[in-house]
KOLBA-296618 format. One record per residue (C-alpha): x, y, z; residue in three letters. Coordinates in steps of 0.5 Angstrom, whole numbers, padded with zeros to 4 digits, always signed. Each point is the difference from the previous one (the first is absolute). Example, Ala and Ser with C-alpha at 12.3 -4.5 7.8 and 13.67 -1.06 7.14 Angstrom:
<tivos>
+0025-0009+0016ALA +0002+0007-0002SER 
</tivos>
This chain:
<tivos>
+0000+0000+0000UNK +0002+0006-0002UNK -0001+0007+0005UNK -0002+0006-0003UNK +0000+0007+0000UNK -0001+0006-0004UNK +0003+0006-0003UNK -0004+0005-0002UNK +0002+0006-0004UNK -0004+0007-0002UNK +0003+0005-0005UNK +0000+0006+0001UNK -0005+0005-0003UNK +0005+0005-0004UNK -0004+0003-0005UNK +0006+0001-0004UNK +0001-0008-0001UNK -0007-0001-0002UNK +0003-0004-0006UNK +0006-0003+0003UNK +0000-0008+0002UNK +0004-0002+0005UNK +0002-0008+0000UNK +0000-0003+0006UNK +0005-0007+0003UNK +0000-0004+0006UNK +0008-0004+0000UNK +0001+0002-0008UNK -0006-0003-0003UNK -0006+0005-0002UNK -0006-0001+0004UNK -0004+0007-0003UNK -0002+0007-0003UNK -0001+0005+0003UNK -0003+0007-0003UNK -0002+0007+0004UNK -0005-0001+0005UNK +0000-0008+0001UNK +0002-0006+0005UNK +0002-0007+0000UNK +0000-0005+0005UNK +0005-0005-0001UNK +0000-0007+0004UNK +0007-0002+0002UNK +0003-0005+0004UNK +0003+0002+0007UNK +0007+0002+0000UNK +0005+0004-0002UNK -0003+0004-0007UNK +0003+0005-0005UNK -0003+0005-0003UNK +0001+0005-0005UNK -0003+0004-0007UNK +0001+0003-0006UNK -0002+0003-0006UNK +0003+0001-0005UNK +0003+0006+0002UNK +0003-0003+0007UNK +0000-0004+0005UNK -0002-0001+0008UNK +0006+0000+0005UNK -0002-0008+0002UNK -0003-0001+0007UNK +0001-0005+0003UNK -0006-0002+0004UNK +0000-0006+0007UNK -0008-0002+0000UNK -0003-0005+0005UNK -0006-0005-0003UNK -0007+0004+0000UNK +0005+0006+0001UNK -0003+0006-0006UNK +0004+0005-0001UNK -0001+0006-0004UNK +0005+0006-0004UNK -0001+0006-0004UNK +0002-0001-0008UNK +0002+0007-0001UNK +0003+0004-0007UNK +0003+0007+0001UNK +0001+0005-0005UNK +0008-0002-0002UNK -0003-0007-0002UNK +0002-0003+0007UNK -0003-0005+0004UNK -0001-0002+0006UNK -0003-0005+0007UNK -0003+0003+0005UNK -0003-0006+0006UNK -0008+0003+0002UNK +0000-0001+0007UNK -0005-0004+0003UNK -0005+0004+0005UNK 
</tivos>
């Protein structure tokens, strides 16, 4: 039996990225895409992860993620202006 967790990530709702596409990859392999406004849940089995995405322009700094089973943890997929990219961990309240 395999014991799950989630990763759940949202992007951001810049309106000057309303046509760009983020893909999204858990430990290399592609899990999804994600546009302006959009979330996606993704199962896991627990452990260590890493996470990261891109467009065509740039990548993510990886975030290596430690999630324990029935664990959901949720970040924040952001585009800037200068093209960058970046994770932020929504906090649990």
């Amino acid at each position: 039996m395999i014991d799950t967790a989630y990763v759940e990530i949202k992007c951001a709702r810049e309106l000057y990225a309303a046509n760009r596409k983020y893909r999204v990859f858990i430990n290399d392999h592609f899990v999804g895409s994600l546009k302006r406004r959009q979330k996606m849940t993704i199962e896991v089995p627990a452990g260590t992860h890493k996470l990261f995405a891109t467009n065509d322009a740039s990548f993510t700094e990886t975030v290596e993620l430690s999630i324990q089973e029935g664990d959901k943890v949720s970040y924040q997929l952001k585009g800037c202006r200068d093209k960058s990219l970046s994770f932020t961990k929504i906090l649990a309240i």
